[in-house]
N, CA, C and O atoms as a printed pandas DataFrame, in Angstrom:
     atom_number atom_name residue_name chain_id  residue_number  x_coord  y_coord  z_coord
0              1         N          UNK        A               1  121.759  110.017   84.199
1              2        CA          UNK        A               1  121.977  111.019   83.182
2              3         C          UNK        A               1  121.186  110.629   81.938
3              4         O          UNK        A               1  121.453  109.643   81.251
4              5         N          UNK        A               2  120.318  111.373   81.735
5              6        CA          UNK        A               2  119.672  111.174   80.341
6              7         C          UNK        A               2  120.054  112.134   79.025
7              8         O          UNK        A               2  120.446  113.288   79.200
8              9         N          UNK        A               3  119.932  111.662   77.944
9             10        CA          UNK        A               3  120.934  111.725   76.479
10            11         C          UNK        A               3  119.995  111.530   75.604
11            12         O          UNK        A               3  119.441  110.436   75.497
12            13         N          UNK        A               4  119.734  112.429   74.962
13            14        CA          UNK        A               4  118.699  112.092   73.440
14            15         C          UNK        A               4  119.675  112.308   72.874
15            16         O          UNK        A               4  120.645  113.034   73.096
16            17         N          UNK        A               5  119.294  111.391   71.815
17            18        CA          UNK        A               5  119.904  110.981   70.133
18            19         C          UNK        A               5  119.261  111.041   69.361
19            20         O          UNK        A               5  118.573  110.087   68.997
20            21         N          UNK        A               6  119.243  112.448   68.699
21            22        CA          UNK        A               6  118.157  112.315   67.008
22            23         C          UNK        A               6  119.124  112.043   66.134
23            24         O          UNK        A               6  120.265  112.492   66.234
24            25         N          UNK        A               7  118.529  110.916   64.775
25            26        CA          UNK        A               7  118.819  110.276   64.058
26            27         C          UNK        A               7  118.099  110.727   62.688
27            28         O          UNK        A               7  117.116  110.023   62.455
28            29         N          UNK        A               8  118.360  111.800   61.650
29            30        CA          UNK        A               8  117.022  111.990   60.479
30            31         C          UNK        A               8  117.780  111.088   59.116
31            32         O          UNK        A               8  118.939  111.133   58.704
32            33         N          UNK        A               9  116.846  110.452   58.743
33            34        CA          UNK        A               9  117.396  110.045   57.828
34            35         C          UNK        A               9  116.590  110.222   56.307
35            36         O          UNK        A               9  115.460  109.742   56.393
36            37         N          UNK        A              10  116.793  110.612   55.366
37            38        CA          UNK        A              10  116.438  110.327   54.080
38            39         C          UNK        A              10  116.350  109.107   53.040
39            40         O          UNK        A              10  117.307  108.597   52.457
40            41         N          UNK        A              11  115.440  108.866   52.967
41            42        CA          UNK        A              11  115.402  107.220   52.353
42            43         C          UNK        A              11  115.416  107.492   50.893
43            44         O          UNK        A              11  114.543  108.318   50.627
44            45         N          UNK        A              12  116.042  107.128   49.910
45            46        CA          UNK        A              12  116.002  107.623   48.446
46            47         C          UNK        A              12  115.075  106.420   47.961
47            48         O          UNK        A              12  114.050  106.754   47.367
48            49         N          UNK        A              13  115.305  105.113   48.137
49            50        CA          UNK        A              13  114.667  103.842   47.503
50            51         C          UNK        A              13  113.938  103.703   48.883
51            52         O          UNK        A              13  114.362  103.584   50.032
52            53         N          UNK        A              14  112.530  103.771   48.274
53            54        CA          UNK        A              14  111.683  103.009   49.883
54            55         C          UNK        A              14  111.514  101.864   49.727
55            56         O          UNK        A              14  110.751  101.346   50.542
56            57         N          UNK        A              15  112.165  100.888   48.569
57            58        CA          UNK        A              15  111.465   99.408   48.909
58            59         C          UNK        A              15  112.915   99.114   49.761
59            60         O          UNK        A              15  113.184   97.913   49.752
60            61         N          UNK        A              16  114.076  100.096   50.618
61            62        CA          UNK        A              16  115.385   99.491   51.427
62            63         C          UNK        A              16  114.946  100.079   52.741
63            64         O          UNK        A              16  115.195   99.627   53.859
64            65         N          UNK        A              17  114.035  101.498   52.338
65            66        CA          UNK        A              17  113.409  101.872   53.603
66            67         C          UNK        A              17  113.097  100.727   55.238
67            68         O          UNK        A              17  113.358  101.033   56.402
68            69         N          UNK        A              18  112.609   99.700   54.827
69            70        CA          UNK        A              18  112.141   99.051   56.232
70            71         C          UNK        A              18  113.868   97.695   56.540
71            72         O          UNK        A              18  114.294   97.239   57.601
72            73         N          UNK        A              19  114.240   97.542   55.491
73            74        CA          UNK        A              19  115.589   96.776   55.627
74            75         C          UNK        A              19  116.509   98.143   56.631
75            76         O          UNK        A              19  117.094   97.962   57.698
76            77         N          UNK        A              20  116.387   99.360   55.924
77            78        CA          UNK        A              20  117.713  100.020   56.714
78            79         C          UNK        A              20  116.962  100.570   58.128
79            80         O          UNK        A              20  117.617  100.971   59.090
80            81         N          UNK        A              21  115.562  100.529   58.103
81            82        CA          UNK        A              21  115.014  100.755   59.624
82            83         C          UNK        A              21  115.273   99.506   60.623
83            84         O          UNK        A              21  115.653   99.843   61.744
84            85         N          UNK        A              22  115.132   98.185   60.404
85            86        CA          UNK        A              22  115.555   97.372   60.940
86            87         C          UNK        A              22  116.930   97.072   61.146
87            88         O          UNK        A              22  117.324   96.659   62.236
88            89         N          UNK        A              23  117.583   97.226   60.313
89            90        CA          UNK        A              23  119.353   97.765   60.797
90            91         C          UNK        A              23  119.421   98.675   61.645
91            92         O          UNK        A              23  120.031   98.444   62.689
92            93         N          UNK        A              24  118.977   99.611   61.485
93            94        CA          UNK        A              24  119.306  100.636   62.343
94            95         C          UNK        A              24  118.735  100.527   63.738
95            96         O          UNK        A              24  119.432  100.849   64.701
96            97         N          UNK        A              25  117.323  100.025   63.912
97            98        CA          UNK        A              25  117.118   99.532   65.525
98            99         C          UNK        A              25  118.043   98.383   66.069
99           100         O          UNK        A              25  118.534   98.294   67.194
100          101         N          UNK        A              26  118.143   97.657   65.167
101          102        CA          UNK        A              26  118.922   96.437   65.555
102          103         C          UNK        A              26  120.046   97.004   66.327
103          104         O          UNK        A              26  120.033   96.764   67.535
104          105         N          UNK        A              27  121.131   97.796   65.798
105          106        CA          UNK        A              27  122.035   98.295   65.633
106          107         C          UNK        A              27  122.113   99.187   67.153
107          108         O          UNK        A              27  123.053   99.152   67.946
108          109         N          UNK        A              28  120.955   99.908   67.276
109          110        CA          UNK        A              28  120.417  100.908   68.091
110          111         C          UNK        A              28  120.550   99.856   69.466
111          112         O          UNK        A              28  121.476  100.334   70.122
112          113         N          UNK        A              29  120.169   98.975   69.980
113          114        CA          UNK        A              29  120.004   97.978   71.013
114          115         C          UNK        A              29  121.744   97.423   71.219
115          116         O          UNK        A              29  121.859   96.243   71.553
116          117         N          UNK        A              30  122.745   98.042   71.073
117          118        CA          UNK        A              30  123.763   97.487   70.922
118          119         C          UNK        A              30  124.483   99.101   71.793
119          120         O          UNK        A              30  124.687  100.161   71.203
120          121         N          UNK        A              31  124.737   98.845   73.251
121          122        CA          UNK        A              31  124.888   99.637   74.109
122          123         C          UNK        A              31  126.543  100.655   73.683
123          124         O          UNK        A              31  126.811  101.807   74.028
124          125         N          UNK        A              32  127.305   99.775   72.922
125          126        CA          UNK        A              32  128.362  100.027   72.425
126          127         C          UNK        A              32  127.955  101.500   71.376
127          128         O          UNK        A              32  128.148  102.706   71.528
128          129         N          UNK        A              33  127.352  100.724   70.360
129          130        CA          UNK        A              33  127.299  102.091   69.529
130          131         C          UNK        A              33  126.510  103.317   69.929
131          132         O          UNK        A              33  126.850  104.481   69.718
132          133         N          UNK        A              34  125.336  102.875   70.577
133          134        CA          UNK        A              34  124.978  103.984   71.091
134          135         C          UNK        A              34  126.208  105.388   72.021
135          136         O          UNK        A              34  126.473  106.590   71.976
136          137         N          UNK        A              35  126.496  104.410   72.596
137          138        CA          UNK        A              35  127.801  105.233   73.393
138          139         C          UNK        A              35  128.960  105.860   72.322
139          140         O          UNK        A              35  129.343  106.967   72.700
140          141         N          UNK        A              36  129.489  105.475   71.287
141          142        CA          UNK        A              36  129.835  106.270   70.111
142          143         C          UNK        A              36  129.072  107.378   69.488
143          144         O          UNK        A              36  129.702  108.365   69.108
144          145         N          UNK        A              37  128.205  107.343   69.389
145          146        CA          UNK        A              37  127.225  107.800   68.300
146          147         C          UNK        A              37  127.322  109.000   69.571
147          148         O          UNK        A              37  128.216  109.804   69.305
148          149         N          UNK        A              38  126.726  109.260   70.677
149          150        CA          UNK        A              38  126.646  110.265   71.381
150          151         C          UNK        A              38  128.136  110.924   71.834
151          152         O          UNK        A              38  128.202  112.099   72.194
152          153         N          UNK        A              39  129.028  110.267   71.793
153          154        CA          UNK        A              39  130.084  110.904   72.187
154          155         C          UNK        A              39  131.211  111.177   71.050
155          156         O          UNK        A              39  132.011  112.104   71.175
156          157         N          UNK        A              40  131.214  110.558   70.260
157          158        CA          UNK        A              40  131.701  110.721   68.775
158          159         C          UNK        A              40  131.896  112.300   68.443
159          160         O          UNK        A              40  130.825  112.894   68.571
160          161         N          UNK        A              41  132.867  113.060   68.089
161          162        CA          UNK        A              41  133.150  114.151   67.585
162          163         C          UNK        A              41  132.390  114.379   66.280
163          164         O          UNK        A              41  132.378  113.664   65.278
164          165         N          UNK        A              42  131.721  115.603   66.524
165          166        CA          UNK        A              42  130.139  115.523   65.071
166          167         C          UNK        A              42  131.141  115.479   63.956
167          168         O          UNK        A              42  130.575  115.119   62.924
168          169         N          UNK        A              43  132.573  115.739   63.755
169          170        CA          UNK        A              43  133.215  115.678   62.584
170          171         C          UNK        A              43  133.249  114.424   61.849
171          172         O          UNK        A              43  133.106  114.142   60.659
172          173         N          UNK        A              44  133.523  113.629   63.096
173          174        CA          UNK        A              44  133.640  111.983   62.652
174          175         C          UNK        A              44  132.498  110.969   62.760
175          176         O          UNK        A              44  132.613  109.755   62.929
176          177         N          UNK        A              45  131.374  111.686   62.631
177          178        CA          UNK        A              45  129.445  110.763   62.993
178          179         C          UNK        A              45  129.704  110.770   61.804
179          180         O          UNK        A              45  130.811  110.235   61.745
180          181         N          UNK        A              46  129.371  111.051   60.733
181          182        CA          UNK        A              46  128.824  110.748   58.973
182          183         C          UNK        A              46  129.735  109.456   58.618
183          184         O          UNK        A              46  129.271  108.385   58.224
184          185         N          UNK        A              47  131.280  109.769   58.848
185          186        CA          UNK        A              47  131.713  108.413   58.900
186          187         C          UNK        A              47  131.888  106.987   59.473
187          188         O          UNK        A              47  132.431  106.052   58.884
188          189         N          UNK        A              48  131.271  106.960   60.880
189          190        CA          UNK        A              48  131.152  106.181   61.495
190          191         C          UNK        A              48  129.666  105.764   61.567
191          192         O          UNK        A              48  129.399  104.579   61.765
192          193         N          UNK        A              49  128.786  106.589   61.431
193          194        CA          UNK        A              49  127.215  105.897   61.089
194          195         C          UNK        A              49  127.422  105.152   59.969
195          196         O          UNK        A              49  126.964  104.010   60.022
196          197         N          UNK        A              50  128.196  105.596   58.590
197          198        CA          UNK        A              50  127.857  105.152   57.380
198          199         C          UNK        A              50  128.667  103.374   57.475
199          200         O          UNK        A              50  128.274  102.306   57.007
200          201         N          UNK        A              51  129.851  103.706   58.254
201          202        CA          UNK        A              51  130.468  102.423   58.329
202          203         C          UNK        A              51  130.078  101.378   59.168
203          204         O          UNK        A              51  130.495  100.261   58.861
204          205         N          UNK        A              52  129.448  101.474   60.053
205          206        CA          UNK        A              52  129.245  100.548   61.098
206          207         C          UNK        A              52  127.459  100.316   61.252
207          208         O          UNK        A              52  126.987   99.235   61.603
208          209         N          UNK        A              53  126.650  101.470   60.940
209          210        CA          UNK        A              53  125.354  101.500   60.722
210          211         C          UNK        A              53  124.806  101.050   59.329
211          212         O          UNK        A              53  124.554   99.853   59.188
212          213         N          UNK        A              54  124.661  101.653   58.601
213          214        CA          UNK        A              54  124.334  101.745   56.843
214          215         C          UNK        A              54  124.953  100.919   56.350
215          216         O          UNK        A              54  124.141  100.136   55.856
216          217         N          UNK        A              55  126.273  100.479   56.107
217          218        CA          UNK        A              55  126.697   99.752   55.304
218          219         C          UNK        A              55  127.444   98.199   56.238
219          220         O          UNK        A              55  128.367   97.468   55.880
220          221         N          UNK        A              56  126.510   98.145   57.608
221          222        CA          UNK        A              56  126.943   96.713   57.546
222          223         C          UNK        A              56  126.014   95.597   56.711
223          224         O          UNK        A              56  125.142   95.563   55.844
224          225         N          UNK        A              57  126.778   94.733   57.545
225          226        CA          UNK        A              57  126.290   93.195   56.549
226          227         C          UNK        A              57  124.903   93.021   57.021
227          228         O          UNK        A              57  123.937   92.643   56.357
228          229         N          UNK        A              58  124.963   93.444   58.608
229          230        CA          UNK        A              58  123.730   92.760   59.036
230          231         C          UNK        A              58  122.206   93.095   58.863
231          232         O          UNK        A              58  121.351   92.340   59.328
């Protein structure tokens, strides 16, 4: 079964631009979230990208 996932994002500061692109692939290689992110109710994606994508540590 194949599943595309578009992801658009708006970068406001581009000198965080390549920090939050590397989070976000990083992040992306992690079979878990991917499987959220696609099955996730679109009500509850803005909050769960922002928490677990965007605003981790790593």
């Amino acid at each position: 079964m194949a599943v595309s996932l578009v992801i658009a994002l708006i970068v406001e500061n581009p000198q965080q631009q390549l920090k939050l692109l590397r989070c976000l692939f990083g992040k992306l290689q992690q079979p878990d979230i991917v499987e959220t992110l696609i099955t996730l109710p679109e009500p509850q994606l803005k909050e769960y990208f922002t928490k677990y994508v965007l605003d981790s540590d790593e």
